[in-house]
N, C-alpha and C positions, 0 to 999 in steps of 0.2 A: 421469376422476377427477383431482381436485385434487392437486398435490403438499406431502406434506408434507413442512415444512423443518426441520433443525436447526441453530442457531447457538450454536459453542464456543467459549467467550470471554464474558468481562466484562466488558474494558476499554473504553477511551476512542472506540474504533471500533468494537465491538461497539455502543456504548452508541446512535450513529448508526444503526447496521444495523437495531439491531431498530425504532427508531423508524422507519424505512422501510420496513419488514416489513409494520408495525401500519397504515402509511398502505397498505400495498397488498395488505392479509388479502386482498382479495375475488379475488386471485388463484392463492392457495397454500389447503391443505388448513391442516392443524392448525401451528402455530408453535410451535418451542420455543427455551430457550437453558440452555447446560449449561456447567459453571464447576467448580471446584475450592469455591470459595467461593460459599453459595448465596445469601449476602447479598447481594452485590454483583448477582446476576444479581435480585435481588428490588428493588432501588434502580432497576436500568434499568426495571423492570415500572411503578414508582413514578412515575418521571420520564414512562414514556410516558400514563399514565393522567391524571398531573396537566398533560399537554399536551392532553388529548382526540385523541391522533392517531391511534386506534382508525379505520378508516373502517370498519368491520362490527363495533359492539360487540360483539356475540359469541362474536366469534374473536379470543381473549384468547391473548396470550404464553404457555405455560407455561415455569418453572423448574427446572430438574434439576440434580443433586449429580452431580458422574464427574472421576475422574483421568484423563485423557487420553492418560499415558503407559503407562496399562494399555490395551494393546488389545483383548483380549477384553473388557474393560467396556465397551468403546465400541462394539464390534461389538453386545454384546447389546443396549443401549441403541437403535443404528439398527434394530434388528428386532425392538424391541419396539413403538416408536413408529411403526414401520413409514416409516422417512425416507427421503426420493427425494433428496433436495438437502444438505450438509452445506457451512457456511459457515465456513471456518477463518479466524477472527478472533483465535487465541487467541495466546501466544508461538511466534515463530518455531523453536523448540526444539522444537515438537510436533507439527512439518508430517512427519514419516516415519511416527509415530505412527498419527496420524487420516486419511492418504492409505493405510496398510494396511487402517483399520479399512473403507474405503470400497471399497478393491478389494475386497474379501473380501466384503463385503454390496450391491455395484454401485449404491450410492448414489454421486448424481454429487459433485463435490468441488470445492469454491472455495479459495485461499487469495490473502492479498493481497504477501505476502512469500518470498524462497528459503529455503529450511532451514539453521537457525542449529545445529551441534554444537557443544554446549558447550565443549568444549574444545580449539576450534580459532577462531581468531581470523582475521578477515579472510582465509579461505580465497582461495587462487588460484585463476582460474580456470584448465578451463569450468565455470562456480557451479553452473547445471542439469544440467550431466552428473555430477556430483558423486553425486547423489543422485534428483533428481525423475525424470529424461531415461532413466535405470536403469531404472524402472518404467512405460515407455512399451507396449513389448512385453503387461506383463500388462494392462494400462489396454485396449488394442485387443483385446485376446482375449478379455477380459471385458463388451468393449463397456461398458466406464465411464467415463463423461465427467467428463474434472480438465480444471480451465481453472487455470494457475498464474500467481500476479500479477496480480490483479484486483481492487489498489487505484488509487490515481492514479499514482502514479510509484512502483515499477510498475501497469500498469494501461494506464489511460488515456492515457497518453504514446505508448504501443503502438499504442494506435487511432489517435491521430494520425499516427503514421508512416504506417502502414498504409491511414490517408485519404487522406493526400498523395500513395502512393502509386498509388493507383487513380484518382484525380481531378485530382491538380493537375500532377503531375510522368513523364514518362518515363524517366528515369534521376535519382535521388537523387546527389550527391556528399556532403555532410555532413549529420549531425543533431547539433544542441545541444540537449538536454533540459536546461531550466534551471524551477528549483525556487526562488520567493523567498516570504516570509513578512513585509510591513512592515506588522505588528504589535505590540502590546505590550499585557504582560498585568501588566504592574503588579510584578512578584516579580522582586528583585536577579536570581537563574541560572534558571532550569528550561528543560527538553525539553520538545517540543511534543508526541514520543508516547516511549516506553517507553528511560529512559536507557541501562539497562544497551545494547539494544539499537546506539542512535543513537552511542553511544560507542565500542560493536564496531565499527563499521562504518568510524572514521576513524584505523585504525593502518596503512594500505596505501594508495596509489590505483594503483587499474590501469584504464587505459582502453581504447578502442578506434583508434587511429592508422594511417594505410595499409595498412590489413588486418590488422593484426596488434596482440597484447596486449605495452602501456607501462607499465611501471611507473613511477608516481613518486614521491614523498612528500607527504606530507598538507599541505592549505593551502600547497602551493609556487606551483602557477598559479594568478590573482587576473585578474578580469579587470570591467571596470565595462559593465553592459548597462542599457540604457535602454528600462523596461519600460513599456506598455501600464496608463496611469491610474496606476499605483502609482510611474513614474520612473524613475531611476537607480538603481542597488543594487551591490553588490560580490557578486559568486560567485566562487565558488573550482571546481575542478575535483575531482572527486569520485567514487569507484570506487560503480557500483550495479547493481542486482540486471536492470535490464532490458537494458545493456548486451552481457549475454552473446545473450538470444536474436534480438534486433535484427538483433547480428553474423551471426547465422547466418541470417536470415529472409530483412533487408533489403539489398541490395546497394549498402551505402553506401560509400564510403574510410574515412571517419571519422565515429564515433559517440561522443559525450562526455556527461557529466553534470557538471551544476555546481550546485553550493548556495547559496544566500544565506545569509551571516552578518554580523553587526554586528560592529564591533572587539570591542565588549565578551564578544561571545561566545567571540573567537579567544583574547584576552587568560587570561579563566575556565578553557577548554579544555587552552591549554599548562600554567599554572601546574596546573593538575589530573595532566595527562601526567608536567609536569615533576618532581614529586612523588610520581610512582608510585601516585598516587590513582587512573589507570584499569587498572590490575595486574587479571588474573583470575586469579592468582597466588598464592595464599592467605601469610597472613600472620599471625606468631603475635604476639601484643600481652604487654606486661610482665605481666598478669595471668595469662597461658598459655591466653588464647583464640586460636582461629585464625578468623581473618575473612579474607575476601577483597575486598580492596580497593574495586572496582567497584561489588559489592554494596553495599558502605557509602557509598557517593556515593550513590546511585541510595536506599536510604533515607531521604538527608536530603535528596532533592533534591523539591519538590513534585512529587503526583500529575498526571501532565498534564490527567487529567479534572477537575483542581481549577483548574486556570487559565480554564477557558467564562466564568464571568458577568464577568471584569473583562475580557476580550480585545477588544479594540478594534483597528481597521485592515484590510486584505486580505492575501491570496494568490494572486501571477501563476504561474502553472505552467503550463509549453507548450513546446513544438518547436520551434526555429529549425532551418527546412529549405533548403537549397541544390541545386540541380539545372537539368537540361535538361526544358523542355518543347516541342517544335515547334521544335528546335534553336537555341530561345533560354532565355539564362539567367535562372533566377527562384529569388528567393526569396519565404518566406514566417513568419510564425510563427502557430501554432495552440496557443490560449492558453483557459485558465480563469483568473476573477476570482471570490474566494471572498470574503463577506463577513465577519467574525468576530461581530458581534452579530445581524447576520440568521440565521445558525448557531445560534446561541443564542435567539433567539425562537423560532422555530421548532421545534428539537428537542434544545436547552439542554448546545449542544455545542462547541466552537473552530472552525473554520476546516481545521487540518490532519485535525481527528478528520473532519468532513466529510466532506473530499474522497477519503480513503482509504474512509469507510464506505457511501458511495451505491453505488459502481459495484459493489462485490460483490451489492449486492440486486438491482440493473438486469439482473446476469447471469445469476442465480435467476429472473428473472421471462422473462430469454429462453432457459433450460432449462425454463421450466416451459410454456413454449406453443411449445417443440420448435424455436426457430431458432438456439441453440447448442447443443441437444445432439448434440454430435457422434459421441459415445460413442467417444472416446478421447483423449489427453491431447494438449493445446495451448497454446498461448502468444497472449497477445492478438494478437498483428497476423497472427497464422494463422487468423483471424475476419475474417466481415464488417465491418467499422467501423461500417456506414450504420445498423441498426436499434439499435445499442447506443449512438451517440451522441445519436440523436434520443430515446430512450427517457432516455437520460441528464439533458439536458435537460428533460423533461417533471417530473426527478426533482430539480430545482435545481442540474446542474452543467453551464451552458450554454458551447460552444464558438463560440469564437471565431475567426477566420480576417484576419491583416493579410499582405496581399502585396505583395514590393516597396516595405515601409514605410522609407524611408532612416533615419529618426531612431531607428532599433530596429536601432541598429548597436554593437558593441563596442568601449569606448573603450579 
C-alpha cells in the first residue's frame, strides 16, 4: 500500500514541497497539507493546478485547518487521514510539537530545520541534544523513523559530507559549508525565507574549531570565496543548525558555516540591531501597546514567497572539503547551482524556497519505497548519500563535484 503523506506548513518551502508532491502523486497514497491558515494552503493547491504539475490528475492535494501546537489535534488528524509520512515544513517553533504528535502515532517525520524555543535566542550548543537527540530512545522503541534537517543547509550539505566521505576521502581534516545567493529580487531589504527566523539566528556565532565549540561574534570573520559560475562573493562565518551533528558524526578538526551577504545587507542588519529593532523583548509604545520589536520588522518586511516572479540570478551552496586520500592531499568542493527564474517557471517559487523544498519530498519518496526508513531518529550524513542524491537530481537539485580546483580558493 501506498503511503500517505501529510505536509504542515504553508509557507514559501512548503509551497515547493507540495509542487513536488503533485509531480510525484504516482508514488504516495493520498496527499495532504495542513496550516493554521487554510487559505494560504489553498493558494499553494492554486499555484499547483495553474502549473499542471499534477503527474496523476486524480490525486489531488487536499487542504486541512489544525494548530500544530495542540498536539492531540494533530495526533487525531495523522489517524484520521491515516498518514505514514509527516513533512514538517512549518515554523521552527513547532518541531517538538508535531515530532510528539508522530512518536505517538509512528508516523514517520521529516523536518528541514532544529527547534526554535521562543524564548530563547541563539541557544548554545549541543543544539540537537537540547531537544531532538532527548527523543531518540522513544523514536527506536517505537520504531519511528525522524530524519532531522532535511532541507539544503541543513540537509543536503550533510550528504555531501557524508559523500566525500565514503568515496572521495579517508580521513576529512576540514569542512566549509558555504551558502551564497547572487541574486536580486528587486525590493530595497527582505529575507529570502522567514525573518523573524533568519534574524534569530545571527546574535551568536559558535563554530566548530579543533574539536571543540568557538564562540565568536556575528559578521566578525569575512572571508572572499571564489565560487563555481556565480564568482567571487564575501561570506562571513556563521553559527548553523548542521554543525552540531557533523561534529559528532564526521571526524573532521574543523567544521564552519559561512553566509554570503552583500554590504547592503550588513549595513540594514546593524542599523536594525543597532536600534534594538531585532529585540524579542517586548516593548511598550506611547500609546500603551506592547509589541515586540522583531515581530514588527518581520511585518513590514516582504513576504519571502512574494519575492519568486522578480528574482533573478543563482545559488552556489556546497562543501569545501580537505582531507587524506591514499596519503595524499586533496581537496574538493561539492556544490549546487540553483537558478532563481528556472525556480519560478517551474513551480513559481525563488531559488532559496527550492533548495530547502525538494530534498524533504526526495526523502518521503525514499521512506516510501523503504531505503530510509530506518525506523529511528537520524541525521542526514547517518544515511546513505548515493540514492538520495541521484533521486535528488532527477528532482532538479543536481550535484556537483570540483576537485583540486586551485581558483576556488579563499582570498
Amino acid at each position: 500500500m501506498k503511503k500517505n503523506v501529510l505536509v504542515i506548513g504553508a509557507g514559501a518551502v512548503a509551497h515547493v514541497a507540495c509542487h513536488k508532491l503533485a509531480m510525484n502523486n504516482d508514488s504516495f497514497g493520498k496527499i495532504y497539507i495542513a496550516s493554521r491558515t487554510l487559505k494560504n494552503c489553498e493558494e499553494i493547491l492554486e499555484s499547483i493546478k495553474r502549473k499542471k504539475n499534477y503527474k496523476v490528475p486524480s490525486n489531488k492535494i487536499t487542504a486541512k485547518q489544525i494548530d500544530v501546537f495542540n498536539i492531540e489535534e494533530t495526533i487525531k488528524l495523522i489517524k484520521e487521514l491515516d498518514i505514514s509520512i509527516v513533512l514538517n515544513l512549518a515554523s521552527a517553533f513547532c518541531n517538538m510539537s508535531i515530532l510528539e504528535a508522530c512518536i505517538e502515532t509512528g508516523a514517520a517525520y521529516l523536518d528541514t530545520a532544529i527547534h526554535e524555543d521562543p524564548a530563547k535566542v541563539c541557544e548554545d550548543p549541543p543544539w540537537y541534544a537540547n531537544y531532538e537527540w532527548k527523543r531518540k530512545p522513544r523514536c527506536e522503541e517505537k520504531k519511528v523513523t525522524a530524519i532531522l534537517g532535511i532541507g539544503f543547509d541543513p540537509g543536503v550539505v550533510n550528504a555531501y559530507c557524508a559523500l566525500a566521505l565514503k568515496h572521495h576521502f579517508d580521513k576529512i581534516a576540514t569542512i566549509d559549508i558555504m551558502d551564497v545567493n547572487a541574486g536580486s529580487h528587486g525590493k530595497y531589504f527582505a529575507t529570502n525565507f522567514d525573518p523573524e527566523i533568519n534574524f534569530r539566528e545571527f546574535s551568536k556565532v559558535w563554530t566548530w574549531i579543533d574539536k571543540q565549540w568557538v564562540s565568536k561574534p556575528v559578521h566578525a570573520d569575512k572571508l572572499i570565496y571564489d565560487f563555481p559560475v556565480v564568482g567571487e562573493f564575501p561570506v562571513y562565518l556563521t553559527g548553523h543548525d548542521e554543525l552540531h551533528s557533523l561534529s559528532k558524526n564526521i571526524p573532521a578538526k574543523s567544521i564552519r558555516f559561512w553566509m554570503g551577504f552583500g554590504d547592503h545587507y550588513i549595513n540594514v542588519f546593524s542599523v536594525l540591531k543597532n536600534l534594538g529593532l531585532l529585540s524579542v523583548h517586548p516593548v511598550r509604545t506611547a500609546e500603551g501597546i506592547e509589541v515586540v520589536p522583531l515581530k514588527v520588522v518581520k511585518a513590514c518586511l516582504p513576504n519571502p514567497k512574494s519575492l519568486a516572479p522578480n528574482y533573478t540570478g543563482k545559488t552556489c551552496i556546497g562543501c569545501l572539503i580537505k582531507g587524506k586520500q591514499g596519503g595524499k592531499n586533496k581537496e574538493l568542493f561539492i556544490y549546487n547551482i540553483c537558478d532563481h527564474k528556472e525556480c519560478y517557471n517551474e513551480v513559481e517559487s525563488q531559488a532559496i524556497s527550492y533548495t530547502a523544498g525538494v530534498p524533504p519530498v526526495v526523502a518521503a519518496l525514499l521512506i516510501a519505497n523503504g531505503t530510509w526508513d530506518v525506523k529511528k531518529m537520524v541525521n542526514i550524513e547517518e544515511l546513505d548519500p548515493d540514492p538520495f542524491l541521484d533521486l535528488l537530481e532527477k528532482n532538479g537539485l543536481k550535484t556537483e563535484i570540483s576537485i583540486n580546483r586551485q581558483s576556488n580558493k579563499f582570498i
